[in-house]
N, C-alpha and C positions, 0 to 999 in steps of 0.2 A: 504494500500500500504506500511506503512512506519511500522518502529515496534518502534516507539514513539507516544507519544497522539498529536492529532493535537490541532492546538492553539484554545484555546477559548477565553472567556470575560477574563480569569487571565493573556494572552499572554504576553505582556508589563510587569508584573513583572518577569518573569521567564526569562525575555531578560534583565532585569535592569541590570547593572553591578554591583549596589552592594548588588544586589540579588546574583548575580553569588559569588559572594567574598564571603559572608558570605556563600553559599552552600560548598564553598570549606573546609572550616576547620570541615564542617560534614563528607566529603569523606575521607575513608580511602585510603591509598595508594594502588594504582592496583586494587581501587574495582569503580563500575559504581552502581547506586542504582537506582532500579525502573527503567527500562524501561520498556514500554508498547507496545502493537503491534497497537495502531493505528486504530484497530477495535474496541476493549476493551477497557475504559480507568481507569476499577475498576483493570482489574486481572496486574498483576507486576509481574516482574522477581526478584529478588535480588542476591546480591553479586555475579555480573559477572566481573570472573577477568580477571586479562590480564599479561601476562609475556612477558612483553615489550623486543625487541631486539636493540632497540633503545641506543643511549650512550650522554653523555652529558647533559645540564641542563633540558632536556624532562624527565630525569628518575627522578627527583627530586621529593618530594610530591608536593611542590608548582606547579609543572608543570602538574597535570592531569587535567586543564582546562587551556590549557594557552593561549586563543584566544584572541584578544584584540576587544575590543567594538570601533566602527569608528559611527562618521557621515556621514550622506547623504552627506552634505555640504565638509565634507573633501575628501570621495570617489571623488564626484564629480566634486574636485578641481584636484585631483591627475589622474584623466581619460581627462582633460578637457572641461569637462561637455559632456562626454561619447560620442567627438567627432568621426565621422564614420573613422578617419585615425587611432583612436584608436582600432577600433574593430579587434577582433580578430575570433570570431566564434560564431553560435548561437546552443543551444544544445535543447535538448528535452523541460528546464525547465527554459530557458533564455537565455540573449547574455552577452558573455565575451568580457572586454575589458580590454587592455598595458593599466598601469596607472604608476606615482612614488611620491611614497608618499613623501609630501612635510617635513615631523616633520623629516625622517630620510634618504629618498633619491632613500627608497629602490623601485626597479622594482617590480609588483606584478602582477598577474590577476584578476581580480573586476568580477565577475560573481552578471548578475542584471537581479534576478529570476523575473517571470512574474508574474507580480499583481491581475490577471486575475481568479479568483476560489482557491478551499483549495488546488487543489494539490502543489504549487509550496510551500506554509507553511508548507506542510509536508514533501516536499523536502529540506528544509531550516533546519528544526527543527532533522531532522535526520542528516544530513551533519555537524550542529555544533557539536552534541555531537559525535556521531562516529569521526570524525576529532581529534576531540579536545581532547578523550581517545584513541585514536590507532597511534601509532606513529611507523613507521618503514620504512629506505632506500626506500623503494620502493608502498608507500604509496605518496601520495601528500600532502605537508604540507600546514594545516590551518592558514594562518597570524591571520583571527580576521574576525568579521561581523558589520552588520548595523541591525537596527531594527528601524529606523527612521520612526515612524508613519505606515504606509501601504506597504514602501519601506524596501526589503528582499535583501541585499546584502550579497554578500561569496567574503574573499580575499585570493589568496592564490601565494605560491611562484610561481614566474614566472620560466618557461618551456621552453628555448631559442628555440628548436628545434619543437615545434609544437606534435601533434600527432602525433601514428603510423598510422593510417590513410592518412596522410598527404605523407607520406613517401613511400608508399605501392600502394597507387590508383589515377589516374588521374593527372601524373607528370605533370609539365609544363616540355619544351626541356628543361631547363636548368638546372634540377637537376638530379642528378644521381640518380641511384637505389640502396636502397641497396644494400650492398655486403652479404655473406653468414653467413662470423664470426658475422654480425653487426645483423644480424636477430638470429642468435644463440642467441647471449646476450640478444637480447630484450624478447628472450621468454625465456629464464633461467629465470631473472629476475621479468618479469611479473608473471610468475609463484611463487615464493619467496614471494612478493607480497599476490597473492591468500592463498598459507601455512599459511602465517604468520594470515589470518581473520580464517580460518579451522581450525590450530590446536595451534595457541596460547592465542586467545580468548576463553574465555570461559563461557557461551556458544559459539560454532561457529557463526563468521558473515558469512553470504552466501551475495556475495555480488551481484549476479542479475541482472547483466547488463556490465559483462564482453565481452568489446567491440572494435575494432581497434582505436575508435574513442573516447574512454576514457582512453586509454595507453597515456598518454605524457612521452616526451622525455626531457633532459636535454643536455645541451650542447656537454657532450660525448655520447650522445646517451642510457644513462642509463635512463630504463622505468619506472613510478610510475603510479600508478592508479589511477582513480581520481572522482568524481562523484559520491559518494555515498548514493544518496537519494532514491535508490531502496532497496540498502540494509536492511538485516534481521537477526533476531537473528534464530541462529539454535537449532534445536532439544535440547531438554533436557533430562535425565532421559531415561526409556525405550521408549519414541518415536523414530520415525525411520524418520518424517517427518516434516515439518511445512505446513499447508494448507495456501493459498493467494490467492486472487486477479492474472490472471495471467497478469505480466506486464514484462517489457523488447522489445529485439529487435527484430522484424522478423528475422531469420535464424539464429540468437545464441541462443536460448529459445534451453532445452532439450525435447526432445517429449514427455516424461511421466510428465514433467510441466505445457508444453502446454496444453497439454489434461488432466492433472488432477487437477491440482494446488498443485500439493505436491512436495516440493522443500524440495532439499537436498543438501548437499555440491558437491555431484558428477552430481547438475545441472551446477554447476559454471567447473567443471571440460568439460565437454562438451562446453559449449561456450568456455573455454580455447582453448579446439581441436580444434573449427571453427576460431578463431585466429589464431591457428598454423599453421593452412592452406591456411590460407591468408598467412601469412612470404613466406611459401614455393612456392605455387604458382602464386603470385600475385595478384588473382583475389578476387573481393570482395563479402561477404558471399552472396549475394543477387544482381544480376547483370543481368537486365531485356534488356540487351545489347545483349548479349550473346545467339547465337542459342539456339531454342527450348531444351530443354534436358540438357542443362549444365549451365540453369541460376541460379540454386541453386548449391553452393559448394558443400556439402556433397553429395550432389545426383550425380554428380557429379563426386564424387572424388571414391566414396566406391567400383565401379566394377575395377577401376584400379587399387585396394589395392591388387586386388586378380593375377596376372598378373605382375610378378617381371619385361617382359620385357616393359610394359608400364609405368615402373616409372619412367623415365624419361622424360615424355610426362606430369609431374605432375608439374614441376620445372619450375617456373616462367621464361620466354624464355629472358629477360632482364639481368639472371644473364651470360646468354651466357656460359653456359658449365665451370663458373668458381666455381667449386663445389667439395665437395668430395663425391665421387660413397657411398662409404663405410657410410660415414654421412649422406648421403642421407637417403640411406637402412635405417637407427638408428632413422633417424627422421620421419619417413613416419609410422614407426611399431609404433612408441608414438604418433602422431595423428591417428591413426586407430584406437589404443586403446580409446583414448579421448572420440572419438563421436559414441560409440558402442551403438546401440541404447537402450540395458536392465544399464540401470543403474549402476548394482552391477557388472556387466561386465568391467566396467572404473576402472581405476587407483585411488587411491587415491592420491593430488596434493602434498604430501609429495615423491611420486614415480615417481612423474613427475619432480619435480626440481631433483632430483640425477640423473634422464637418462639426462633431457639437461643443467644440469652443467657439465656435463661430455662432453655433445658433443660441450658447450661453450668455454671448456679449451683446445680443440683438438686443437682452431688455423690452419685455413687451409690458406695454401699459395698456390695463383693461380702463383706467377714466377716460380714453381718448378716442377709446377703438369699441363699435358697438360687439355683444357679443355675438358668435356665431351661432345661428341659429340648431338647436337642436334635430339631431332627423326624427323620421317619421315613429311613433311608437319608441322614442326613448324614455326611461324613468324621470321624471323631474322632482327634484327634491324639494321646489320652494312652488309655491302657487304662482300662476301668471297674474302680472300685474293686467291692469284694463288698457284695454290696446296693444298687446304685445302681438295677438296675432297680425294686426296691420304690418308691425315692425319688422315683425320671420320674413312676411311676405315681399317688402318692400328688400329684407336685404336678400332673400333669395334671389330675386331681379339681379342685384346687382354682383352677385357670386357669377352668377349663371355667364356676366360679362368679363369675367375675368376668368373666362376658363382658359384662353392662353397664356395670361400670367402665369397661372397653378402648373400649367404644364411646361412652363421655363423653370419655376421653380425647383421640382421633380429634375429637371434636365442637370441644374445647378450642383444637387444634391450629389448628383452620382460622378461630376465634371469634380466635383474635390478627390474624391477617391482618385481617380485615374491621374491627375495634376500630382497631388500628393504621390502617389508611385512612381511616375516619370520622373518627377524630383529626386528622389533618391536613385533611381535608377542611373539615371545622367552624373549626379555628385560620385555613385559610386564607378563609373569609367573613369571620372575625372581625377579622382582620387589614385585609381591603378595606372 
C-alpha cells in the first residue's frame, strides 16, 4: 500500500529521536534517501529531490525533518484524555481530535491511528516522512508524532474551518453555502497542492486519495491537503507507470487504476475532476440518495457535458443563479477534461492550476450581475420574489444571444490547456 517498509522488530529505533537527529546530519539538503515501496523492502529509491516552494525556516537544512517527537502522556494531556467534546472526525485510519499543547499553547489536530493490524503502521510510517520532506502553502503541516509503545499518533496544524467536505455536503440550516469565488479558490488551490507532489518532487508523489474529505480549510478558507498515507512514489526512468495494490475511495479511483493497478499522476488528476464536480454541483461523488441513474457523479454528469443548454442544470441549485455564465462554461470544459476516461486524454495538473487560477482571479460579483436563471424543475430553496418570473424570462432572451460568447468561452477553456503544454514543450527543447 505505502511506498515505505513497514515496521518491523527495528521499528522503535527508527522512531527514536535521536535516531532521527543523528539521521539528519546524513541527509543532504532537498535529498530523501531510501524509500521503499512497502512491498519490497530490499529494492530502494535514492536521491529523491524536492524543490521546495516553501519560505522561511522549512527551507533550512536543519528543517528536512523537523517533526517533533511527543508523548502518549503529553498528547493525551493536550486532547484531554481524547475527551468525545474533543473529537473532531474519524477517517479511514483513525479518529482526530482539538487538542492544545500545554509546553507552548498551540491549537493542533492529534490524529490517533488505529492499533488494530499493519495497515494503520504503514499509514503512520508514510505520513511522517512524506510530511516531514514536503513542505508547501497548500500541503498540511506536520507539528510532530508519538510512537509511544503500540500507540501511533500524527499532530498537525489545526484547520479552523473543517473540511471541504464539511462545507459542500449535508449542511446543517445554519450554515451557508459556499459562494462561487470561494469554490474557485479552493480548487485553484487544491490543485497547487496536487502540482507541487507531480512536478516538484522528484520522483512524482501520486498522492491516491484525493478527496473532499481530505481538502481542509483554514480560516480564510485556503485549502491544504492532508492525509497522506496512501500516497506513492511515481514512475521513474522510462516507466510510464507504478503497479499497486488498488486502494483509495469508491468514485475518485480513475478507471484504468481501478481495473489495472497502474497509477499514474493523471490518476490523481481525475479524482481532482470528481472534486471539481462536487464545488460545482454540490453533490457528492457517491450518493446512494439520489434516483437510480445519477447516484454516481461522473455518470452522471458526462451526457450533460455534451448539451451546452443543460449546463446549467449542473450548478449546484444553492448557489441560486449567483454565478458567472461565462465561468461556468470555463469550469465545466476543465472538469470534462479531468475525468476523461483514457488517461492520456487528461490535463496534466500543471494545466489545471493556470485555467483555475485564472478563473480564481476573475472575482465575480453577484451585486452587479443579475442571477442566472434556474433550469427547468430545479429545487429552489428560497420562494420567488413577485416578478421574478418576468426576470428568468427577460434574461433567458438575453443568454439565448450570447450563445456564441458561451461557445468562445468553452473554446478559451480548452486553448489554456494546449498553450500551457506547448509552453513547456518548447522551454523544454530550448532548454536541451
Amino acid at each position: 500500500m505505502g511506498c515505505f517498509p513497514c515496521f518491523d522488530s527495528r521499528e522503535e529505533e527508527k522512531l527514536n529521536p535521536q535516531k532521527v537527529r543523528a539521521d539528519r546530519h546524513q541527509l543532504q539538503p532537498s535529498n530523501i534517501s531510501r524509500l521503499s515501496s512497502g512491498v519490497d523492502r530490499i529494492k530502494t529509491r535514492n536521491n529523491v529531490s524536492l524543490r521546495r516552494e516553501s519560505s522561511g525556516p522549512k527551507d533550512s537544512p536543519d528543517a528536512q525533518i523537523a517533526a517533533q517527537t511527543f508523548t502518549f502522556r503529553e498528547l493525551a494531556a493536550a486532547t484531554n484524555n481524547f475527551r468525545p467534546d474533543c473529537f473532531l472526525g474519524e477517517g479511514g485510519f483513525g479518529c482526530v481530535y482539538r487538542g492544545r499543547l500545554l509546553n507552548t499553547g498551540q491549537i493542533v489536530a492529534v490524529k490517533q491511528l488505529d492499533r488494530n493490524g499493519l495497515q494503520g503502521n504503514r499509514e503512520f510510517l508514510v505520513e511522517v516522512l512524506m510530511l516531514s520532506l514536503l513542505h508547501h502553502p497548500n500541503l498540511v503541516n506536520l507539528i510532530g508524532y508519538c510512537a509511544d509503545g503500540d500507540q501511533r499518533l500524527l499532530v498537525y496544524e489545526f484547520m479552523s474551518s473543517g473540511s471541504l467536505e464539511d462545507h459542500l455536503h449535508d449542511l446543517p440550516p445554519d450554515r451557508e453555502a459556499l459562494d462561487w469565488n470561494t469554490r474557485m479558490k479552493i480548487a485553484a488551490g487544491a490543485a497547487k497542492g496536487l502540482e507541487f507532489l507531480h512536478d516538484k518532487a522528484n520522483p512524482p508523489v501520486i498522492y491516491r486519495d484525493f478527496k473532499s474529505s481530505n481538502i481542509l480549510l483554514d480560516e480564510g478558507f485556503e485549502p491544504k491537503l492532508s492525509d497522506f498515507g496512501l500516497a506513492k512514489l511515481g514512475p521513474t526512468g522510462d516507466k510510464s507507470h507504478v503497479s499497486t495494490r488498488v486502494m483509495g475511495t469508491y468514485g475518485y479511483c480513475a478507471p484504468e487504476y481501478a481495473m489495472t493497478g497502474q497509477l499514474t499522476v493523471k490518476s490523481d488528476v481525475y479524482s481532482f475532476g470528481v472534486v471539481f464536480l462536487e464545488l460545482i454541483t454540490g453533490r457528492k461523488a457517491i450518493d446512494s440518495s439520489q434516483p437510480h441513474g445519477q447516484q454516481n457523479l461522473v455518470t452522471w454528469a458526462r451526457p450533460l457535458f455534451n448539451d451546452r443548454r443543460k449546463f446549467t442544470s449542473l450548478v449546484d441549485p444553492r448557489l441560486e443563479g449567483r454565478y458567472p455564465m461565462r465561468g461556468l462554461y470555463q469550469a465545466l470544459a476543465v472538469a470534462s477534461m479531468c475525468i476523461q476516461e483514457q488517461a492520456a486524454a487528461r490535463p496534466l495538473i500543471g494545466d489545471v492550476v493556470t485555467a483555475l487560477s485564472y478563473l480564481a482571479n476573475q472575482g465575480y460579483d453577484p451585486t452587479t450581475t443579475a442571477p442566472v436563471p434556474a433550469p427547468s424543475g430545479a429545487v429552489h430553496l428560497k420562494k420567488e420574489r413577485n416578478g421574478r418570473d418576468m426576470e428568468e424570462r427577460e434574461e433567458s432572451a438575453r443568454m439565448l444571444n450570447r450563445d456564441a460568447e458561451r461557445e468562445r468561452a468553452v473554446a478559451e477553456a480548452k486553448m489554456w490547456v494546449e498553450n500551457r503544454r506547448q509552453s513547456a514543450f518548447d522551454a523544454n527543447n530550448a532548454a536541451a
